[in-house]
Structures are given as structure tokens and as C-alpha cells.
C-alpha positions in Angstrom: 85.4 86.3 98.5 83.9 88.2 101.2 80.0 89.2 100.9 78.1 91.4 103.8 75.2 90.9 105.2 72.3 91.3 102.7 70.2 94.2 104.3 68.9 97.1 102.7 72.0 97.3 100.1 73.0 99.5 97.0 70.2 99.6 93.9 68.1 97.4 95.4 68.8 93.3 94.8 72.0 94.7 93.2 75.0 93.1 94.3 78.0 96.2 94.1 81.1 93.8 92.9 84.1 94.9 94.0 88.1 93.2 93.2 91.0 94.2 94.7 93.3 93.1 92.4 97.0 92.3 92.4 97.3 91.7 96.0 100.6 90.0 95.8 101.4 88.7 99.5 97.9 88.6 100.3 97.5 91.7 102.6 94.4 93.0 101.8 92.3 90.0 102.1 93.6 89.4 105.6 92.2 93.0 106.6 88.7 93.2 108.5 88.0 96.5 107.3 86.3 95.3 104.2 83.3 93.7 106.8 82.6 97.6 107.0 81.5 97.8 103.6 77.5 98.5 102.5 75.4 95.4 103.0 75.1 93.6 99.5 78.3 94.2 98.3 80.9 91.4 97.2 85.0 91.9 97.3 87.0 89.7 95.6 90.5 88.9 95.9 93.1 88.3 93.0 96.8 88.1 94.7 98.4 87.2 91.2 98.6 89.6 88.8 97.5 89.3 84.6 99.8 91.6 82.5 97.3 89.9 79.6 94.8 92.5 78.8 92.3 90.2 77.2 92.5 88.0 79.9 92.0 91.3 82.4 89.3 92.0 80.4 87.8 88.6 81.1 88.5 88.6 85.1 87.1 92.9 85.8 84.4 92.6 83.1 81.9 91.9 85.9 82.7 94.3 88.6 80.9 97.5 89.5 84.2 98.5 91.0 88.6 97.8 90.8 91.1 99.1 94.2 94.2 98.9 92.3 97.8 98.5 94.4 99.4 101.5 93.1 100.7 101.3 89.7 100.9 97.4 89.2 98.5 96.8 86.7 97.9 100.2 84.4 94.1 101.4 83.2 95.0 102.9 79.8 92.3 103.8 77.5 91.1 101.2 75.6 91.2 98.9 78.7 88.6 101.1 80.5 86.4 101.3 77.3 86.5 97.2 77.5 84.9 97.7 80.9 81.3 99.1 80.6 80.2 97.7 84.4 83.0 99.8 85.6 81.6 102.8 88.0 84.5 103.1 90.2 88.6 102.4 90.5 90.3 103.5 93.5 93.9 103.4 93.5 95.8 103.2 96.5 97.7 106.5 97.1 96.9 110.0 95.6 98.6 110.1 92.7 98.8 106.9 90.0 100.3 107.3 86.4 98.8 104.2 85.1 95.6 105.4 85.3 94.2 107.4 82.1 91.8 109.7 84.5 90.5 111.5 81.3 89.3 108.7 79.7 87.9 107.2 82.8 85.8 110.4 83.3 85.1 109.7 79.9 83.5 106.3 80.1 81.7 107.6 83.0 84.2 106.2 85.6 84.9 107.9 89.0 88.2 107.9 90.0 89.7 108.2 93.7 92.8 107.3 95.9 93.5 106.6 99.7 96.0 107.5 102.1 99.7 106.1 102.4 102.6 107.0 104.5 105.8 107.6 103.3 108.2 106.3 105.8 108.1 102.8 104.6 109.4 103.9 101.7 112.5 106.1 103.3 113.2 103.0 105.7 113.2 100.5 102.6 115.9 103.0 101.2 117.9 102.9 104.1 118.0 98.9 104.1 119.3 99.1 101.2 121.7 101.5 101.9 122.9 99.6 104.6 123.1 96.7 102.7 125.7 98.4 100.2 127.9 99.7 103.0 127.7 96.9 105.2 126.8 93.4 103.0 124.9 91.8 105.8 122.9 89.1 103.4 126.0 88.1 101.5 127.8 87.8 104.7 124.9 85.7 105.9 124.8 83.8 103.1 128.6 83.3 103.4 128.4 81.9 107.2 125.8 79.4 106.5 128.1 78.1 103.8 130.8 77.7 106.0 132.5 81.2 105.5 133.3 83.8 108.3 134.4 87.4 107.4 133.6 87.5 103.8 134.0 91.3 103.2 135.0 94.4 104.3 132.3 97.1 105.2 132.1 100.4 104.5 131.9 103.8 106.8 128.8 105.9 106.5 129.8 108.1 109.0 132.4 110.7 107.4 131.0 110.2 103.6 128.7 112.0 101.6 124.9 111.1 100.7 123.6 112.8 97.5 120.1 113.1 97.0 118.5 113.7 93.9 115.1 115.3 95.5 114.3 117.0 98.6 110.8 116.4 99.3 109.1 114.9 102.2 110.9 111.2 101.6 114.0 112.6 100.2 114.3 115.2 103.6 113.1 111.8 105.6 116.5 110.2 104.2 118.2 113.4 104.7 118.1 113.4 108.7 118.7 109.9 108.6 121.8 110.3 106.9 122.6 113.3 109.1 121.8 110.9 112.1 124.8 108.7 110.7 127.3 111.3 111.0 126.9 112.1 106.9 127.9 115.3 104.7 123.9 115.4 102.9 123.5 117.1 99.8 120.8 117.5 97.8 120.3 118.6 94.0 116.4 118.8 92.1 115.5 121.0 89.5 113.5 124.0 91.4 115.3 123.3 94.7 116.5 126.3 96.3 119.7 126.8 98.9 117.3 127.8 101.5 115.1 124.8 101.4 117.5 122.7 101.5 119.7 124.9 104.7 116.2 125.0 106.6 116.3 120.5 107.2 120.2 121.0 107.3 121.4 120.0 103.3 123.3 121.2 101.4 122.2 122.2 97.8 124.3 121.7 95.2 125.1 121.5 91.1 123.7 118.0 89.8 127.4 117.4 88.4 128.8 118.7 91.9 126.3 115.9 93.5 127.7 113.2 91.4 131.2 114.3 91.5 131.2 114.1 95.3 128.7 111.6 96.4 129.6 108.0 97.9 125.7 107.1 97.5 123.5 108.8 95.4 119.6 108.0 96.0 116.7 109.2 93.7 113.9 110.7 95.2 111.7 112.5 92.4 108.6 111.6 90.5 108.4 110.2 87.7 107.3 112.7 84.6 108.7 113.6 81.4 111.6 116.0 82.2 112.9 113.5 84.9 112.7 110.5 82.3 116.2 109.1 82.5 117.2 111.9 84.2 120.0 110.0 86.0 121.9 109.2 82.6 124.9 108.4 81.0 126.5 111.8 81.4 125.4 111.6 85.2 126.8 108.3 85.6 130.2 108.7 84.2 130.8 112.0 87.2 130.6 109.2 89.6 133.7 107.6 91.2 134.2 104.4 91.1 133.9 103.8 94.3 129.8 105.2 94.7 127.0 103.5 94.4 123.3 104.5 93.3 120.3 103.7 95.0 116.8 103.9 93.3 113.7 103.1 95.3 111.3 105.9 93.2 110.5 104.7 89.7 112.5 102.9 87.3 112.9 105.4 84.3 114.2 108.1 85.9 117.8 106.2 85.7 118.8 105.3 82.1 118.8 101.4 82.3 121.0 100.8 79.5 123.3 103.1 80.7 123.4 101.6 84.6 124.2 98.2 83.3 126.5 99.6 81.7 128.2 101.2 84.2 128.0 98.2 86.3 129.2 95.9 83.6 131.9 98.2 83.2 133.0 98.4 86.8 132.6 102.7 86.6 130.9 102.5 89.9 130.7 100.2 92.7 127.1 99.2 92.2 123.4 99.6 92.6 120.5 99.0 95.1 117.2 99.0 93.2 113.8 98.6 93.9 112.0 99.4 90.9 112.2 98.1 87.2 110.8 98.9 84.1 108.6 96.0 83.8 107.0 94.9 86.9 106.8 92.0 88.0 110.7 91.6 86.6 110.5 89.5 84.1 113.2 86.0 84.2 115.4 87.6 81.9 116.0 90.9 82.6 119.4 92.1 82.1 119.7 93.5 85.8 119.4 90.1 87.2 122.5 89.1 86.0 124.7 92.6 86.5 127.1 92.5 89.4 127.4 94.1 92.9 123.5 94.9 92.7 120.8 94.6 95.8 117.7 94.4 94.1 114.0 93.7 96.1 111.2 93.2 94.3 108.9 97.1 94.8 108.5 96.8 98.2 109.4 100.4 99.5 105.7 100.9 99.9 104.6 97.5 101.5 104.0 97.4 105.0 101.4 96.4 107.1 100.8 99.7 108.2 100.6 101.1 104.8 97.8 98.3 103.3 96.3 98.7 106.8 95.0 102.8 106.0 94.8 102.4 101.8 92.5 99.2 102.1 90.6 101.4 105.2 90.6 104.1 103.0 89.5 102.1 100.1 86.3 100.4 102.0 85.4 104.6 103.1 85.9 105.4 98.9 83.1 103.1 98.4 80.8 103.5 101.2 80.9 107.4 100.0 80.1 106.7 96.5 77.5 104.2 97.2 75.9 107.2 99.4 76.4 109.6 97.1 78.7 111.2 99.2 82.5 113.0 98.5 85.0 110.6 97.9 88.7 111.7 97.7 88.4 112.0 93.5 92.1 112.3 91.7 
């Protein structure tokens, strides 16, 4: 727990509580930014993270203020009614589904995000790429058991990378695929041929993507109308020999329907980084499917990235302490 110096703070003797909660590897607490905060006011750490919501109830009840990681611990409705000291939650990044803004607005709540870069995110889909093609940790696994030349790896240059999105991390993967020697194409729902000519893609049909594609990678939001949106019907245009990569959120693919696949041996296999419970819980079905590369949400977490939302974060509350703009969702 870190507390500033107690001079002339916020309400008075009022000490402005503030958790950053779910800070997994421990990040945020290792950050000197939060010594910038308003004297008399108190930040607490929580790295693990309660799923519980009575015993969330128990462990928030006394702050003035939450800086949520993203989407790893939701704020419905009746959680934020349970919360009556609650004057501010600041999620990192501008845009968080877990959080119900009206009814935070309602229980008198401001709500605000920070900063993040995307890179991290477009790199963490590479490495997994990568790790499809090539299988460098089973092959590294396989010499420090005694093994040499496991596998054989596959070619990027010459193949085709389908993207399902164009936007600024999908066009990110786009000219790195390009950069590999790959045919890029692209498919999303309002995505025109020009947009998609101007950072050197190809647009195509969705069932001409997954016809053609030797790696199709999601790169949409999550909403309604892209709820499974890579199904069964999408699945079964893939060739056996293609592989899907997911590093946006987990119900845009039809679970069900990938294990299935998988099980099935319909296409070569999966790299995921999102799941539909988070953290994956011991027996989740995908654990056990083969020729998967799964890591455990990390497209966003880089030093870099906690570096600017947690500075962000500290400037959030300074603002609303002074009565000043904050960046409000």
C-alpha cells in the first residue's frame, strides 16, 4: 500500500482510497507514477483476482475509487449498487464491456479510461503465428528432452493470411504479413475494397477468406452481431491444413464449434489468447484439445502498456479530485 505525503489533501482529513485491482504479475505496484497522486490519498494493490462477488463486495466496499485492468473483473449493476463509497472506476483503455456505464452514472459513479497502445497486441499475434508455422516451444521442449528435429515448419512466405478485421491492429498484422512475403486478405462487415487496396489488402467474401486462407486471425470487437461470428459454417470452408488465430475476444469464435473442429482434425489447429472465462478455469475443454498454442490474455501486457494506463490512471484521479476533466467513457 502506498500513501502520499499528508499535506493539504482531498475533503480535508479525508483519506481518497484508491485499489488497483487484479494486477496479475504485479506491474502496477512496481510503477512510481502513483507517488504523483494528491497528498492523502491511499492505493492499494490486489494482484489476485476474486470472481466471488460477495467477497468483491467485501474487499472494494471501502474505497472512494477502483482502476480496473481491462475487462478482468466486470462492474455489472447490482455490483456497483453494493458499492455506495464508490465515486470513481477507471478502466484501463477507452472502451470496457464489463462495465455497466448507465448504472454507474446512476449510482452517482464517474467513469473514465486511459491510454493503451495497440502494438503489443499485433506483436502477441504474430508470436503466435510464428509459433504455428514454425513450433519453436515444442521443438524446445523436444531438445531439452533429448530430441533434435522434432517437426517440420511451415512457409509463411508464399501463403495466404486472412484477416477478419481491418482496423488499426488488424492493418498492423496486415503489413507484417506483407513484410513476410504473404498474399493478405481481409473480410469485416462494412469494409470496403478501397480501404483495404489503400494499406495493400485484398478484400474479399468471408467464405472466399476461409476458403483460401492458411491462417485466419480475428481482429473485430466484440458486440452482438460479431458474437460467434467465426462459426461452424465458417469453420467447415477451412482446409485442413489452416489454422485460426484469436487474440480479440473469446465469443466472437463459436467454442463448441472450434473444439470441434480440432477434435475432429477439420483444421490444423488454433492459437488462442482469449477464453470465455478468464482466468481459464482447470477444466476447460480447450486445455485438453490438440495442436493448440494457447497464453493466458496477454496481447495487451507489456511494460509499456501498464507504464501509460497506470500514468494515465494517477492523471484520471488527480483531475477528479480537482474538479477537473477527466477522459469520461
Amino acid at each position: 500500500m502506498i500513501r502520499t505525503p499528508a499535506i493539504a489533501g482531498f475533503g480535508g482529513s479525508h483519506v481518497f482510497r484508491v485499489a488497483v485491482i487484479d494486477d496479475y504479475q504485479g506491474p502496477g505496484a512496481a510503477l512510481d507514477c502513483w507517488r504523483k497522486l494528491p497528498a492523502d490519498t491511499e492505493v492499494a494493490f490486489f494482484p489476485d483476482h476474486v470472481r466471488d462477488i460477495e467477497a468483491l463486495v467485501e474487499r472494494l466496499a471501502p474505497f472512494d475509487a477502483v482502476i480496473a485492468m481491462r475487462e478482468r473483473t466486470p462492474f455489472p449493476a447490482d455490483l456497483l449498487a453494493r458499492l455506495p463509497a464508490l465515486r470513481l472506476l477507471i478502466t484501463t483503455g477507452m472502451n470496457n464491456a464489463a462495465i455497466d456505464i448507465a448504472a454507474a452514472r446512476a449510482c452517482g459513479v464517474t467513469v473514465c479510461g486511459t491510454r493503451m497502445q495497440s502494438h503489443p497486441a499485433a506483436e502477441l499475434t504474430w508470436a503466435l503465428i510464428l509459433e504455428l508455422a514454425r513450433r519453436t516451444g515444442a521443438e524446445d521442449a523436444n531438445l531439452r528432452a533429448g530430441g533434435w528435429q522434432h517437426g517440420v515448419g511451415l512457409d509463411l512466405a508464399g501463403s495466404t493470411l486472412g484477416l477478419i478485421g481491418l482496423g488499426r491492429l488488424g492493418t498492423r498484422v496486415a503489413t507484417i504479413g506483407a513484410a513476410f512475403g504473404m498474399r493478405v486478405l481481409a473480410w469485416s462487415q462494412n469494409l470496403t475494397a478501397e480501404q483495404a487496396a489503400a494499406v495493400g489488402v485484398t478484400a474479399v467474401e468471408k467464405e472466399v477468406l476461409f476458403r483460401e486462407a492458411d491462417f485466419v486471425s480475428v481482429h473485430v470487437r466484440h458486440s452482438e452481431r460479431t458474437t460467434s461470428l467465426v462459426g461452424a459454417p465458417e469453420l467447415a470452408l477451412m482446409r485442413p491444413t489452416a489454422y485460426l488465430v484469436n487474440t480479440s475476444r473469446a465469443p466472437i469464435v463459436d467454442g463448441p464449434a472450434l473444439l470441434a473442429a480440432l477434435h475432429e482434425g477439420r483444421i490444423a489447429g488454433a492459437a488462442l489468447d482469449v477464453y470465455p472465462v478468464e482466468p481459464i478455469p482447470a477444466d476447460d475443454p480447450i486445455l485438453a484439445a490438440p495442436n493448440t498454442v494457447l497464453t493466458p490474455h496477454i496481447g495487451y501486457t507489456t511494460q509499456g502498456n501498464y507504464t501509460l494506463a497506470y500514468t494515465d490512471a494517477v492523471e484520471d484521479v488527480t483531475a477528479f479530485l480537482a474538479g477537473d476533466p477527466v477522459r469520461e467513457l
